[in-house]
C-alpha positions as CSV (number, residue, x, y, z in Angstrom):
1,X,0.0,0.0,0.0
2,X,1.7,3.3,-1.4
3,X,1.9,6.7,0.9
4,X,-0.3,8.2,-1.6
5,X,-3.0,5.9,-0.9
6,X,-2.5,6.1,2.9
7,X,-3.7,10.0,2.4
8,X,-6.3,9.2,0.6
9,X,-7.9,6.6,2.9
10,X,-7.2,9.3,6.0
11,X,-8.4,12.4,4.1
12,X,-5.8,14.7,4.6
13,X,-4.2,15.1,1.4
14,X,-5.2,18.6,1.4
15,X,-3.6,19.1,4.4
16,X,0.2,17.7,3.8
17,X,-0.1,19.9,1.0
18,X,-0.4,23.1,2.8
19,X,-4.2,23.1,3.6
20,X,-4.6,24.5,6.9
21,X,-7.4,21.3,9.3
22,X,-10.8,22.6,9.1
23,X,-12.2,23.4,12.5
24,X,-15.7,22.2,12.6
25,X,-18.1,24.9,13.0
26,X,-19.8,24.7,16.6
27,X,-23.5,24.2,16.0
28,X,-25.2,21.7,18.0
29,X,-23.6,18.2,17.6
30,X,-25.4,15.4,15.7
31,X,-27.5,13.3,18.3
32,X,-26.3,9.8,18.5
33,X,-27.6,7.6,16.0
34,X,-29.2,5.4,19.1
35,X,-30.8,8.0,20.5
36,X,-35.0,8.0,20.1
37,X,-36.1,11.4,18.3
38,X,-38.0,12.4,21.5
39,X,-34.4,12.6,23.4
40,X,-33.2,15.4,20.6
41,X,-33.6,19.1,21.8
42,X,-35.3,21.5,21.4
43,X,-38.3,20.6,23.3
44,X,-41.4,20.9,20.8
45,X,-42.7,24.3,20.1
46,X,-45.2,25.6,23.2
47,X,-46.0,28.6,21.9
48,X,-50.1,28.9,20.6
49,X,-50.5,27.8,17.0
50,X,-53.8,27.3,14.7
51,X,-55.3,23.9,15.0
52,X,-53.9,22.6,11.7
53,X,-50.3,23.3,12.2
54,X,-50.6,21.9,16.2
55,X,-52.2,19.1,14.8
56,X,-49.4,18.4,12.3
57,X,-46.9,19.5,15.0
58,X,-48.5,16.4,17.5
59,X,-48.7,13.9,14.9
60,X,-44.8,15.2,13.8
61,X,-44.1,14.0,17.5
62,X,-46.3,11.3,18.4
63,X,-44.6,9.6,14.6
64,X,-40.9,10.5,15.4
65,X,-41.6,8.6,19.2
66,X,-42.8,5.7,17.1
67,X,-39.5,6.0,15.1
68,X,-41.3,6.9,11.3
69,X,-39.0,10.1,11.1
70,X,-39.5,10.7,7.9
71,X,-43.3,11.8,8.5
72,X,-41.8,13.7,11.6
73,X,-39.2,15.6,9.4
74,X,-42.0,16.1,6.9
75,X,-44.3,18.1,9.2
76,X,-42.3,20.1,11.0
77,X,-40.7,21.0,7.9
78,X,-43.7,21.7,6.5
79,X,-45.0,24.0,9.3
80,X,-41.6,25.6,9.6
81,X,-42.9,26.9,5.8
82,X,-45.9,28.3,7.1
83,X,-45.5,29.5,10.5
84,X,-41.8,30.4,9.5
85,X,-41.3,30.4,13.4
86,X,-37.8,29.6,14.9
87,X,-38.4,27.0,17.2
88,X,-40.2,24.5,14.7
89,X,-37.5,25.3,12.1
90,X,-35.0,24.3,14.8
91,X,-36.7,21.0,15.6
92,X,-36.8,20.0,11.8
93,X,-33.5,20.9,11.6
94,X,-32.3,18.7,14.7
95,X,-34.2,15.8,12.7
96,X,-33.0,16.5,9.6
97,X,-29.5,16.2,10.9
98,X,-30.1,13.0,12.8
99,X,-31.5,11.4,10.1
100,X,-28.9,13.0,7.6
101,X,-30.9,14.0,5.5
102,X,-29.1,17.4,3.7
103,X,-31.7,19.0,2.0
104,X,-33.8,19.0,4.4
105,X,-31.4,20.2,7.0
106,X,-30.2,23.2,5.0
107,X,-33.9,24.6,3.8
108,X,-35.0,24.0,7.6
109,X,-31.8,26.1,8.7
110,X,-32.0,28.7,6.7
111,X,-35.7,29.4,7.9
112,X,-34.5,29.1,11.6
113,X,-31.8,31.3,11.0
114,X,-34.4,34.5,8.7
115,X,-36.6,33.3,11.9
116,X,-34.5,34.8,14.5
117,X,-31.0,37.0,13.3
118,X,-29.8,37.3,16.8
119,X,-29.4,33.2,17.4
120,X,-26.1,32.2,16.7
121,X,-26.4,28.9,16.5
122,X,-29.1,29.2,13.8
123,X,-27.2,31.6,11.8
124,X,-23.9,29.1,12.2
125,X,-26.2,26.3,11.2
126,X,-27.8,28.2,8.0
127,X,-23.9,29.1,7.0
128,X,-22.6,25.1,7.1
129,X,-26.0,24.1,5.6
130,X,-24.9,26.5,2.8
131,X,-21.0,25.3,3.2
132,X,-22.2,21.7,2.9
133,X,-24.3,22.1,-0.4
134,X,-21.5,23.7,-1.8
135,X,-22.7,27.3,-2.2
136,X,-19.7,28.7,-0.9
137,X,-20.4,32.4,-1.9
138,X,-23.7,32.3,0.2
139,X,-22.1,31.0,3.0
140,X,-19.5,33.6,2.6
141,X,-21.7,36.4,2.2
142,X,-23.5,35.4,5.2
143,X,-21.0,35.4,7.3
144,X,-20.6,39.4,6.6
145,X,-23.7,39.8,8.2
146,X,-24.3,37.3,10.7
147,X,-21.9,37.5,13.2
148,X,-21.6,34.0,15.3
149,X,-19.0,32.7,17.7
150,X,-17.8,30.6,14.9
151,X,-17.3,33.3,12.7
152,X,-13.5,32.2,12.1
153,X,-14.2,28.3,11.4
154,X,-16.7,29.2,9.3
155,X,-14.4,31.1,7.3
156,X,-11.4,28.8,7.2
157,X,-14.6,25.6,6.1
158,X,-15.8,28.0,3.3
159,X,-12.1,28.3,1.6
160,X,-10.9,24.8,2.6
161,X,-14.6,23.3,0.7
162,X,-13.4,25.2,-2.6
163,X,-11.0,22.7,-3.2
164,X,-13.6,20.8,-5.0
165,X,-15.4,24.0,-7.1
166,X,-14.2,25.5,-10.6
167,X,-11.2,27.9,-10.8
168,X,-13.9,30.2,-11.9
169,X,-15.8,30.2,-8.9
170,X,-12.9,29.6,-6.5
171,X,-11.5,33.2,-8.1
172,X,-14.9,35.1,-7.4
173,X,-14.4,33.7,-3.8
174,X,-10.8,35.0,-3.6
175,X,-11.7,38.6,-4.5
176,X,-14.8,38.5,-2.4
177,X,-11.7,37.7,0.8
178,X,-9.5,39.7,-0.9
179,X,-12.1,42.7,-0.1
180,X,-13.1,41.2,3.6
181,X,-9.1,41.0,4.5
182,X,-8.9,44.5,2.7
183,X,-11.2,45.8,5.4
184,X,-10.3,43.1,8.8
185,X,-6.3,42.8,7.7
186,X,-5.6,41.6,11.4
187,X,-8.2,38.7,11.0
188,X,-6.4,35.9,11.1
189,X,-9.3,33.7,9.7
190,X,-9.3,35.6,6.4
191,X,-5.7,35.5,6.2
192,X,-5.9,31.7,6.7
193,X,-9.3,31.7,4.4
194,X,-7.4,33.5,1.7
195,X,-4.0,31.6,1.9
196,X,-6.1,28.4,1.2
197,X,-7.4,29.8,-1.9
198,X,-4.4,31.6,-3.0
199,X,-2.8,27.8,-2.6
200,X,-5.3,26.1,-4.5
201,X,-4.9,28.5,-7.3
202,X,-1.6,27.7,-7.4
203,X,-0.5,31.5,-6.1
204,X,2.1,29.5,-3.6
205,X,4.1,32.8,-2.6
206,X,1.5,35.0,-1.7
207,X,-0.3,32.0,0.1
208,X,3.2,31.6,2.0
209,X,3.4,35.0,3.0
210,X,-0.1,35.2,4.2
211,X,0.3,32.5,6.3
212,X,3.4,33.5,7.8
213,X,1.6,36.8,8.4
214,X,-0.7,35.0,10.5
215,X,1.7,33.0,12.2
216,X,4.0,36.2,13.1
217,X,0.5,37.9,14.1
218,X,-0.5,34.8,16.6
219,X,2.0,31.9,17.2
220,X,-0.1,29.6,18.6
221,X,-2.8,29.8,15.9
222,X,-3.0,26.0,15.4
223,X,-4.3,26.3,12.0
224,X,-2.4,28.7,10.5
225,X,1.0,26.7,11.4
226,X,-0.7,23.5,9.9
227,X,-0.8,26.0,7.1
228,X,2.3,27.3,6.9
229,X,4.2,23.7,7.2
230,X,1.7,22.3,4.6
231,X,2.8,25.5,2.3
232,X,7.1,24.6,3.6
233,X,6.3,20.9,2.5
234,X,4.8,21.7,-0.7
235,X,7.9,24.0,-1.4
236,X,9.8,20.6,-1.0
237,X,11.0,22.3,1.9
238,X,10.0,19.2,4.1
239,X,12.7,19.5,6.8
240,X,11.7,23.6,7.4
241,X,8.4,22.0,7.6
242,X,9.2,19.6,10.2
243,X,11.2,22.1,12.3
244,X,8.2,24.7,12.5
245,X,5.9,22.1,14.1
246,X,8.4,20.7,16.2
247,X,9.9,24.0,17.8
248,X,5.4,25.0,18.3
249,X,4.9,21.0,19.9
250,X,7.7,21.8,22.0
251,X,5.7,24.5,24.0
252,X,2.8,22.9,23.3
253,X,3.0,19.2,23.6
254,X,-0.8,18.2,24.2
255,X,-1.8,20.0,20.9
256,X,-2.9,17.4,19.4
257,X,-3.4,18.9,16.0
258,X,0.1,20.0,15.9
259,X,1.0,16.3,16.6
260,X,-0.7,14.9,13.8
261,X,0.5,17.5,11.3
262,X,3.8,16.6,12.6
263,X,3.3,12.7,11.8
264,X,2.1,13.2,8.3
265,X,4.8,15.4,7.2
266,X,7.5,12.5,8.9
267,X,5.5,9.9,7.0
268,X,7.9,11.8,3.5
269,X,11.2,11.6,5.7
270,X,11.1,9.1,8.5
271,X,8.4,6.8,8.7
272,X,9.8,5.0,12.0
273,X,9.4,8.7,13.8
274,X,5.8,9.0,12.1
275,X,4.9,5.3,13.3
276,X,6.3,7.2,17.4
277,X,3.8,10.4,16.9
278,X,1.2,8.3,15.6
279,X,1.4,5.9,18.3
280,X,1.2,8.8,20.5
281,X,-1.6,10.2,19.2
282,X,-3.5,6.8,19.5
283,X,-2.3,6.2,23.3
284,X,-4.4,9.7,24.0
285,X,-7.4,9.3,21.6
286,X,-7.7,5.1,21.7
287,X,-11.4,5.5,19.7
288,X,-10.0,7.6,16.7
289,X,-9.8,5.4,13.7
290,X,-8.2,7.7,11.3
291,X,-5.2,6.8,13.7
292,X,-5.5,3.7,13.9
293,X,-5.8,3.7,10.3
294,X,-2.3,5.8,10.2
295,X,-0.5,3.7,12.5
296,X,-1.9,0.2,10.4
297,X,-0.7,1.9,7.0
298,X,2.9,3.5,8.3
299,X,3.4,-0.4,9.6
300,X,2.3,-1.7,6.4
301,X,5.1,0.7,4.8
302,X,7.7,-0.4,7.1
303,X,6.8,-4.2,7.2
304,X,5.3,-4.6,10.5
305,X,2.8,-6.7,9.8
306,X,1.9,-7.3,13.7
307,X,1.6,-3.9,14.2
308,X,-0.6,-3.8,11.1
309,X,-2.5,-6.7,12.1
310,X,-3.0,-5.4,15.6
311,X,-4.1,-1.8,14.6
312,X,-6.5,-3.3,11.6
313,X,-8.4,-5.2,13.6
314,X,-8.8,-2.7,16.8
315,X,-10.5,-0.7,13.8
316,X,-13.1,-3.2,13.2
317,X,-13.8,-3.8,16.8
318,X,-14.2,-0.1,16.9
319,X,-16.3,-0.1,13.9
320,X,-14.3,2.3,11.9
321,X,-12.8,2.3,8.0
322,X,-14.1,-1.4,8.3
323,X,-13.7,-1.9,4.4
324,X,-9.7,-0.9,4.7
325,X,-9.2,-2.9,7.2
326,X,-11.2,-5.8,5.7
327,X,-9.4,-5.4,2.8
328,X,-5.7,-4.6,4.1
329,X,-6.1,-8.3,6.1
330,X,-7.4,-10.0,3.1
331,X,-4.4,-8.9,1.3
332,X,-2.0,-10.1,4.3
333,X,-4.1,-13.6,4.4
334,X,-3.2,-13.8,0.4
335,X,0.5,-12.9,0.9
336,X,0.3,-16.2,3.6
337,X,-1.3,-18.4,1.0
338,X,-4.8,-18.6,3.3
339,X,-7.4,-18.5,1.0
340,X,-10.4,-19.1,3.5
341,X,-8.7,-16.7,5.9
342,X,-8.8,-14.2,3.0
343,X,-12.2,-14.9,1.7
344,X,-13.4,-14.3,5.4
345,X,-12.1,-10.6,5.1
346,X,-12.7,-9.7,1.7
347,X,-16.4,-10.9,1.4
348,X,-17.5,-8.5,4.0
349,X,-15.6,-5.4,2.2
350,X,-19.0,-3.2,0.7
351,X,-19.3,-0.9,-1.9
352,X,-16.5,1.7,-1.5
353,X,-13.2,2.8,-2.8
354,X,-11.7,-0.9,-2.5
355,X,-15.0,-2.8,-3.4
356,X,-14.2,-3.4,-6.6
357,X,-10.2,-4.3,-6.3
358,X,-11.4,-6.6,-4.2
359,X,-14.4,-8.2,-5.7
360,X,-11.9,-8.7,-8.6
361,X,-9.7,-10.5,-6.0
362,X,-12.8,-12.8,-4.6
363,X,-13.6,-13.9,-8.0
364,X,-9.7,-14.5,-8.8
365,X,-9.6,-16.8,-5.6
366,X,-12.9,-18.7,-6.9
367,X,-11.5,-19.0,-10.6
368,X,-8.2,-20.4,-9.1
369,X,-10.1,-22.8,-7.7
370,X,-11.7,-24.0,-10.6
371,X,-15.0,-22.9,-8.6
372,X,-16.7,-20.8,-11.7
373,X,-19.9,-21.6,-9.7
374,X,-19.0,-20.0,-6.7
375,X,-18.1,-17.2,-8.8
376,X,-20.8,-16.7,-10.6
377,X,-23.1,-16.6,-7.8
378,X,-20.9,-14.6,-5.6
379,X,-21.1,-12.2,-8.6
380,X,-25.2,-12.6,-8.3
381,X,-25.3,-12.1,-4.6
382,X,-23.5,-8.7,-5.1
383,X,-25.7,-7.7,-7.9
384,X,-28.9,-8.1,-5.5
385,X,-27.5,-6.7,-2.6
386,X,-25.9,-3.6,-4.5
387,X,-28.4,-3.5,-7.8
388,X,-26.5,0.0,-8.6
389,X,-23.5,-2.3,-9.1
390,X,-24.6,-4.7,-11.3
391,X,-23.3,-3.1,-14.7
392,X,-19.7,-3.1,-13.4
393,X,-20.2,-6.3,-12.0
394,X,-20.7,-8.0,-15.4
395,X,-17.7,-6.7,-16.7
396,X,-15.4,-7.4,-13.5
397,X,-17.0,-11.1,-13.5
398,X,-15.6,-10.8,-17.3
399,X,-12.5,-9.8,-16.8
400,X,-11.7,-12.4,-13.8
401,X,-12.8,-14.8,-17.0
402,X,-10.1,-13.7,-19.5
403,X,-7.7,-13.8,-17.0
404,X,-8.3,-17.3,-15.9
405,X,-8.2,-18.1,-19.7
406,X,-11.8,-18.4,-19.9
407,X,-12.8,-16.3,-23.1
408,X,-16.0,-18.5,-24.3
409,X,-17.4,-17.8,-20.6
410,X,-16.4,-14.4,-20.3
411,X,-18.5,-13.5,-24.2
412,X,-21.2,-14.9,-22.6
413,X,-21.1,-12.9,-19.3
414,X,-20.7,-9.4,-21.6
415,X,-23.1,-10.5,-23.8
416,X,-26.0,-11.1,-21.3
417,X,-24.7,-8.1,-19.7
418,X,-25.6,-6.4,-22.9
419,X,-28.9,-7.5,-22.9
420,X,-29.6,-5.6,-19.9
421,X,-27.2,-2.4,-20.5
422,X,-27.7,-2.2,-24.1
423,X,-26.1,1.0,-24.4
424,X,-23.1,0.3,-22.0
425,X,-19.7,1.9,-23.7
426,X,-17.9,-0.4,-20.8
427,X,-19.5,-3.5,-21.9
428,X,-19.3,-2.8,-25.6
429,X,-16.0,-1.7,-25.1
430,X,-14.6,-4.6,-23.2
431,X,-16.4,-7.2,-25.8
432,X,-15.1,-5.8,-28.7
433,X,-11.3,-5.5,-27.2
434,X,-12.1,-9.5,-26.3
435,X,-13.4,-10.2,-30.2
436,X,-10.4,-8.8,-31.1
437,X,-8.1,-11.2,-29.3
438,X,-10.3,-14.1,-30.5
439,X,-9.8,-12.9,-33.8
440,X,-13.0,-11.9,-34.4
441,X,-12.2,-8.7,-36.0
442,X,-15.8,-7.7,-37.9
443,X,-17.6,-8.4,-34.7
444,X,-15.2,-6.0,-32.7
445,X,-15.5,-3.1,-35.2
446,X,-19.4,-3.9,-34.9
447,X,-19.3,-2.9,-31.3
448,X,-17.2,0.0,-31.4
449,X,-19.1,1.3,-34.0
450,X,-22.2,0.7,-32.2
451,X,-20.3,2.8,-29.2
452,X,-19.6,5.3,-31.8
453,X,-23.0,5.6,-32.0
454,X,-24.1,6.6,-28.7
455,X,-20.8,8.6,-28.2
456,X,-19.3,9.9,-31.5
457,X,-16.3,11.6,-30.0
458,X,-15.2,8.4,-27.3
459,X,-11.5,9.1,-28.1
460,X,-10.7,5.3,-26.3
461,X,-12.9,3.7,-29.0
462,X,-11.6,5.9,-31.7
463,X,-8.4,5.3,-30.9
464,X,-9.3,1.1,-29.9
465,X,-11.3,1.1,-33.9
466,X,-8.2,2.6,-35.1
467,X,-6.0,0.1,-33.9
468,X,-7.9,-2.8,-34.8
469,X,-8.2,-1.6,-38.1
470,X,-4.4,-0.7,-38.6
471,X,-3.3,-4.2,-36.7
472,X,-6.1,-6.5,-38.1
473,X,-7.0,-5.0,-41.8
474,X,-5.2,-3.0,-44.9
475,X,-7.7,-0.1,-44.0
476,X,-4.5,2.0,-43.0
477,X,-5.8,5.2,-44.2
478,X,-9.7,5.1,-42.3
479,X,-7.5,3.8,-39.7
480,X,-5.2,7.0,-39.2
481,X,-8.8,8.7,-39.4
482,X,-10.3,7.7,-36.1
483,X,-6.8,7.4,-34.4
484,X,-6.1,11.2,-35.4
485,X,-9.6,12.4,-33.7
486,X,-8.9,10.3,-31.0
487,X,-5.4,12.4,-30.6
488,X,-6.5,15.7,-31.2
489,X,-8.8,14.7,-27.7
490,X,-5.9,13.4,-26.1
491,X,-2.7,14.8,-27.8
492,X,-0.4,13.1,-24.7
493,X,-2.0,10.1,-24.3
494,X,0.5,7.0,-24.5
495,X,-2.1,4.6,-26.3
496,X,-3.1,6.7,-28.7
497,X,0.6,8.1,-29.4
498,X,1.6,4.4,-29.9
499,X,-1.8,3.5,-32.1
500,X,-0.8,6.9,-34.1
501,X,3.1,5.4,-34.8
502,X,1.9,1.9,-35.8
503,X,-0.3,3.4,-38.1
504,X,2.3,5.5,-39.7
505,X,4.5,2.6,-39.9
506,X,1.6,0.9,-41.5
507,X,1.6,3.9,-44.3
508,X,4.7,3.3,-45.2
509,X,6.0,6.4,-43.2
510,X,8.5,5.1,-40.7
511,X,10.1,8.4,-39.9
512,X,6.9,10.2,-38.6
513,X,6.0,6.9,-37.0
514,X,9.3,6.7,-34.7
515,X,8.5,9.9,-33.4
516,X,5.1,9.6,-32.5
517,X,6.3,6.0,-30.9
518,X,9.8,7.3,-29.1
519,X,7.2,9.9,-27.2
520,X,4.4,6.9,-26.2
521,X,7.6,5.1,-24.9
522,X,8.9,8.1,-22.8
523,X,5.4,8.7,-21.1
524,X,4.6,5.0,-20.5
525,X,7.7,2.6,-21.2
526,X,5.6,-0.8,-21.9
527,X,6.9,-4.0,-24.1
528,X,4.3,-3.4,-26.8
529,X,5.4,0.1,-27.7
530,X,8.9,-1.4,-27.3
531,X,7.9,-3.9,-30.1
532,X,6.4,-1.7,-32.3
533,X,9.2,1.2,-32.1
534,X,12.0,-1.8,-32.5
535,X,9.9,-2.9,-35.9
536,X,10.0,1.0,-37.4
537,X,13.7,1.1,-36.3
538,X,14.8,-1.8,-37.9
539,X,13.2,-1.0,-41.2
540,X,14.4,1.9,-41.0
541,X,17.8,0.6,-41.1
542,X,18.5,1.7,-37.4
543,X,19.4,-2.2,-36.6
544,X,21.4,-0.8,-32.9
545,X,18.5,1.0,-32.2
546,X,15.6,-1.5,-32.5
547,X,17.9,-3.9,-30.8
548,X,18.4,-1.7,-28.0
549,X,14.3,-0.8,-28.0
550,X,13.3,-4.4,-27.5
551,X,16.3,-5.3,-24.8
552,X,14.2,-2.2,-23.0
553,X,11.0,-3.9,-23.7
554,X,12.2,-7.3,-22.3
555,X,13.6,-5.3,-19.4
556,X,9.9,-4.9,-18.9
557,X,8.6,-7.8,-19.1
558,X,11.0,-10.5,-20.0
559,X,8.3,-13.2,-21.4
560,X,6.7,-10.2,-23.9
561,X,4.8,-12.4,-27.0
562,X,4.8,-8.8,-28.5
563,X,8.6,-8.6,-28.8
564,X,8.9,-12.2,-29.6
565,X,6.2,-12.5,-32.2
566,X,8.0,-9.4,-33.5
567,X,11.6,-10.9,-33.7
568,X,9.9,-14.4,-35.5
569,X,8.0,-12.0,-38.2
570,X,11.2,-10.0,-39.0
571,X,13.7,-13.2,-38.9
572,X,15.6,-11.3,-36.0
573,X,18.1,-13.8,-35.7
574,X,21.4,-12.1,-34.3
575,X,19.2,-10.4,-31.2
């Protein structure tokens, strides 16, 4: 497991990169999921009403007692409409959030917070409603005119959540904390707020000096060093990075936050001093799982598979990133040769990032096995439980197929998947690519054409009809056709680049095709580009040269049919 993927699963790439941690606005926490709705607060509305809406109101109350939420969320959402009064607003926004429902939440906040301007907590609620659903410039404009204790969070969560908006709308944010930092250029939240834009605009400098600003302004501003060492570290001035937190944690040693900032930057330098803060960390918070998930992955990197072991399965007695750690001990039961052991981890992994790595890996285990039963209705088990899964499921069930050598079984599989997905690109996509290995080149172009169809500029079947056509037929010209649209898409794509080169070389142009195949081989060295630009070499005459591009192709992969198919078809005999 790479360090890329360990930031990924713990959600803090953002932050190794300079992102200073979100605080969490304070509004009311989220009730605990066991909790019956007539434990939430506030207490229902007491205030007189008309008979209809106390009607509603009791039967909103009487349901969410019973448990049927929904028809509680729906009344007092409904009432909060009509009587637009605070307190019912409040209490469908308290459901709303329990039963996580977003929509709900952020219309029922924002009438709790026009309901009463001098509540705080409403008006912090209306601004992460607004923060959530991604209407960032709201949110910021709101917080111009609704002053809450949380003011400064809020500000830092409304530039941290642009990370996922256009550049476009991320610039109209800027200047709109450009202005506010204009006016407050001691508040350190905008400085913070506008350093994370500034950074995710690629403005590193002026993100740098902001941050120091804030840092020279107030030294024990948590965020703005997590900040400030994100912006060192991106500067590949890791060590600078490391020093910062350090000389802070020094005064400061139960700052948590500063800890784990200083972990994740170790985890580029010294990954036996990251596993130490970690370990720290986790002695003081034992119920966190995104440390327990840091400490399992750092172990994993250093090859302490107890250690691993140990922190993987604390996280699924705790109940936390259960499909990583599923997953992560399936992988070490495979490395041990304990298939059942494996199986027992990797069938309880749901529908996630690693659900489909490692459905791919269940059906490899049954197809090794010679079990195509057990695959097949593994395969059908999924589809019921998860029926948004079931196109991808036919073509992963296909693909564990071809790789167990099983093409006749794996037509089959994409061709019922067909009848179900008629207008899949996957599907079609990933028959016609099989068609063409069986030799079956007229029923390949069929489905990429009929791809072509439903998606006329798809530069990977373009680029796939090209290749057929170039490898498989005399059509060289029509061929250079679709391989040329699919490059003017893609101009740096290594497949297409290599498809573009055999094409030429097809032509008759071995000049133009060498180029187009050196560049595919620069961006993605791979034994079939290695074949292809040895064969243009050697007609060309540049015998040293195609020798020395299929030695680098057998460096590759040292059983590559490409290169030896292509030194039988050229009588290479002196290679």
């Amino acid at each position: 497991m790479t360090l890329s993927r360990f930031y990924i699963l713990l959600g803090v790439a953002a932050l190794v990169s300079g992102c200073a941690q979100q605080p969490q606005p304070a509004v009311e926490p989220e009730p605990p999921q066991a909790s019956p709705v007539s434990d939430l607060k506030p207490e229902p509305p007491s205030r007189p009403f008309d008979a209809d809406t106390l009607y509603s109101l009791l039967v909103a109350e009487l349901a969410g007692s019973r448990g049927k939420l929904d028809i509680a969320l729906a009344n007092y959402t409904q009432q909060a409409r009509k009587t637009r009064d605070p307190q019912v607003a409040e209490r469908a926004y308290t459901i709303a959030r329990y039963t996580r429902n977003q929509n709900a939440a952020l219309e029922a906040s924002l009438l709790w917070a026009a309901g009463d301007r001098d509540d705080q907590d409403a008006q912090a609620a209306a601004i992460l409603g607004l923060i959530e659903a991604d209407r960032l410039i709201e949110a910021l404009e709101a917080t111009r005119h609704a002053h809450t204790r949380d003011n400064g969070a809020l500000l830092q969560s409304i530039a941290a959540s642009a990370r996922e908006v256009t550049p476009i709308q991320r610039q109209a944010l800027l200047a709109t904390y450009r202005e506010m930092l204009t006016e407050h250029p001691e508040n350190i939240s905008l400085q913070i707020g506008t350093a994370l834009l500034l950074q995710q605009q690629g403005q590193i400098p002026e993100a740098h000096r902001l941050a120091e600003q804030a840092v020279q302004q107030d030294a024990t501003h948590t965020p703005a060093l997590i900040l400030l060492s994100g912006l060192l570290h991106q500067q590949q001035e890791n060590q600078k990075a490391i020093a910062l937190v350090e000389h802070h944690l020094a005064a400061r040693p139960d700052d948590t936050r500063l800890r784990l900032q200083l972990a994740r930057l170790l985890t580029f330098s010294d990954l036996a001093r990251a596993q130490k803060e970690f370990q720290q960390l986790a002695d003081s918070q034992p119920h966190n799982g995104d440390i327990l998930l840091a400490l399992a992955l750092v172990a994993t990197e250093l090859g302490d598979q107890q250690s691993a072991e140990y922190n993987y399965r604390a996280l699924l007695a705790l109940g936390s990133h259960t499909n990583a750690a599923h997953q992560a001990l399936g992988q070490q039961a495979l490395l041990q040769q304990d298939t059942d052991k494996a199986l027992e981890h990797l069938l309880q992994v749901t529908p996630g990032t690693e659900f489909f790595n490692t459905t791919t890996q269940v059906l490899g285990i049954y197809l090794q096995q010679g079990d195509y039963a057990q695959a097949r209705a593994h395969v059908d088990k999924l589809a019921k439980q998860f029926p948004e899964q079931r196109e991808p499921l036919f073509l992963l069930h296909s693909q564990s197929l071809i790789e167990a050598g099983e093409y006749q079984s794996a037509k089959d599989t994409l061709d019922e998947g067909l009848q179900e997905f008629r207008n899949s690109n996957s599907l079609l996509y990933a028959r016609a690519l099989l068609q063409e290995r069986q030799g079956k080149v007229a029923e390949a172009e069929t489905d990429l054409r009929q791809l072509l169809t439903y998606d006329p500029n798809n530069p990977t079947a373009l680029n796939a009809l090209g290749y057929i056509l170039a490898d498989n037929t005399e059509r060289y010209q029509e061929a250079h056709e679709y391989i040329a649209r699919a490059l003017e898409q893609q101009p740096d794509d290594p497949a297409t680049l290599d498809s573009m080169g055999w094409v030429l070389y097809k032509l008759g142009q071995p000049e133009k095709a060498i180029e187009y195949l050196r560049r595919a081989m620069d961006l993605y060295p791979d034994d079939e580009i290695a074949a292809h630009l040895g064969e243009a070499l050697w007609q060309s005459n540049q015998r040293d040269a195609a020798r020395e591009a299929w030695r680098q192709g057998l460096e590759i992969n040292p059983h590559s049919t490409f290169i030896s198919e292509t030194l039988e078809r050229l009588n290479v005999d002196d290679f």
